[in-house]
N, C-alpha and C positions, 0 to 999 in steps of 0.2 A: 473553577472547581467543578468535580465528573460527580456525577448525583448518580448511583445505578438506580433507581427507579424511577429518575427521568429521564435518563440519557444513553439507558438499553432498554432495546425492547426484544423479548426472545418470539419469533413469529413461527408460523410453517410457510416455506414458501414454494414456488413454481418452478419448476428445472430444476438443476442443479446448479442453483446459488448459492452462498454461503452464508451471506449476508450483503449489507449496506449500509450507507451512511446517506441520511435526507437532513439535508441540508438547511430545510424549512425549519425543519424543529431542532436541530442541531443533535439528533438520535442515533443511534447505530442500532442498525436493527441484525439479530443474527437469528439465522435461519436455524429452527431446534432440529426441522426434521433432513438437512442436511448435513449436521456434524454430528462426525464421528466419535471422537475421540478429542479428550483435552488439547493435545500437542495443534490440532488443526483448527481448536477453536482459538487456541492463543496466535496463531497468524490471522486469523481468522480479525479478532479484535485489534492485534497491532496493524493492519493494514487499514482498517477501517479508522484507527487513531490515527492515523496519519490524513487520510482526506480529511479529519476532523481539524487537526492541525494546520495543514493546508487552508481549509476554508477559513480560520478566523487570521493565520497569518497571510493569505497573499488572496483574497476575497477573491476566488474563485466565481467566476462565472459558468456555472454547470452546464446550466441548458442552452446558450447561446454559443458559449467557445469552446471547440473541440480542441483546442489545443493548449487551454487550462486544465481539460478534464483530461487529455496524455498526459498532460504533466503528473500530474495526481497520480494516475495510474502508476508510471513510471517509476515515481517516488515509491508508491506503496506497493509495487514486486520488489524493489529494488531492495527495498530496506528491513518486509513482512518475515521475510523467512519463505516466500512464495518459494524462492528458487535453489535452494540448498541442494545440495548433490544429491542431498538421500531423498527428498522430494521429487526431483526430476528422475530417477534410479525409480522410484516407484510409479512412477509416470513411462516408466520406459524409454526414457527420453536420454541418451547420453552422447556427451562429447568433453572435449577438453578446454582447448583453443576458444576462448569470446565465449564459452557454451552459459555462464550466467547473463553477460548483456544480452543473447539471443533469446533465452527463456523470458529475460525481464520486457523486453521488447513484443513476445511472443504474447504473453500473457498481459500487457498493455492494453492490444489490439484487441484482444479478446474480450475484455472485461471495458472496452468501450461497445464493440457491438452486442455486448450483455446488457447494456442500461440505453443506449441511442440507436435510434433508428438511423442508421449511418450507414452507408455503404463500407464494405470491407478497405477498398483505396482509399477512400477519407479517411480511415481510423489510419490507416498504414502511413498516409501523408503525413498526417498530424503529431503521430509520432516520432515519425524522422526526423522532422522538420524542428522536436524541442527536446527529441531522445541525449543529446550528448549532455547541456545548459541542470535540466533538470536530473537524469542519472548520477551527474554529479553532486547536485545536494542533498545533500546526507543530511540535514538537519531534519530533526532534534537531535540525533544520535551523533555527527560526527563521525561517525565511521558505519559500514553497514556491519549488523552485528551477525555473528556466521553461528555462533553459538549463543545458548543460555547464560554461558558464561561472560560470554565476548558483552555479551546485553545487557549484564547489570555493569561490566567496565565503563560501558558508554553513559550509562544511567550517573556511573560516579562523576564520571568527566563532566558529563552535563550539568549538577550541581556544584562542581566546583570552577567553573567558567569562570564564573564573576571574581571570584577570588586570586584567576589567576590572570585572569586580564585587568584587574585592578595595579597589580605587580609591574605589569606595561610597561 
């Protein structure tokens, strides 16, 4: 069960963050003074739900393995809405071909050397080395969702799982 007033905490923070997920406390912290606007607080919190999700499903070792914490990343460009065409379009950032594995990958690396003192190669290694295993799971969602719309289909599928694998 998500408690918002133990399990957000809205802060100012340093850089250009957006927020985090500490682990210790099982929190999401979101940065007030680096969101803009609702649409970027809401990737904002679904990527942050997802390391959250990550840590209680596959007990993430944050500060010892870098290649738990790519995973994580991974999962949460992949699935956040980080990398949606209009995101990257607003980023400047365009291609066709692979152009969402490259963002998701891109934006991986990044948001490891944002929280680890890590060299750029290590986060890049780390990545490589678990980018295919973990980009491919989707879970919770089961499919990555492209839209608002696509988001609550996943939301539906996700409660009706048990029902339909019960049928088996």
């Amino acid at each position: 069960t998500v408690f918002n007033d133990r399990h957000f905490s809205c802060e100012n923070c340093d850089g250009c963050v957006s927020g985090g997920f500490d682990s210790a406390t099982s929190q999401i912290v979101l940065c007030q003074n680096n969101i803009r606007h609702q649409s970027h607080m809401n990737r904002v919190v679904t990527h942050e739900l997802i390391h959250a999700f990550d840590h209680c499903r596959a007990h993430v070792d944050w500060f010892k393995n870098v290649k738990h914490l790519a995973c994580s990343e991974i999962r949460a460009a992949n699935l956040s809405g980080d990398c949606t065409l209009m995101n990257e379009i607003a980023r400047f950032k365009f291609g066709l071909k692979g152009h969402h594995q490259t963002c998701v990958r891109d934006r991986a690396i990044r948001s490891i050397l944002a929280v680890r003192k890590v060299s750029k190669e290590t986060a890049e290694k780390a990545v490589d080395e678990v980018f295919d295993a973990c980009f491919n799971d989707l879970e919770p969602f089961g499919r990555i969702p492209h839209s608002k719309k696509d988001a609550k289909r996943a939301y539906r599928d996700f409660q009706n799982r048990d029902r339909y694998n019960a049928n088996l």
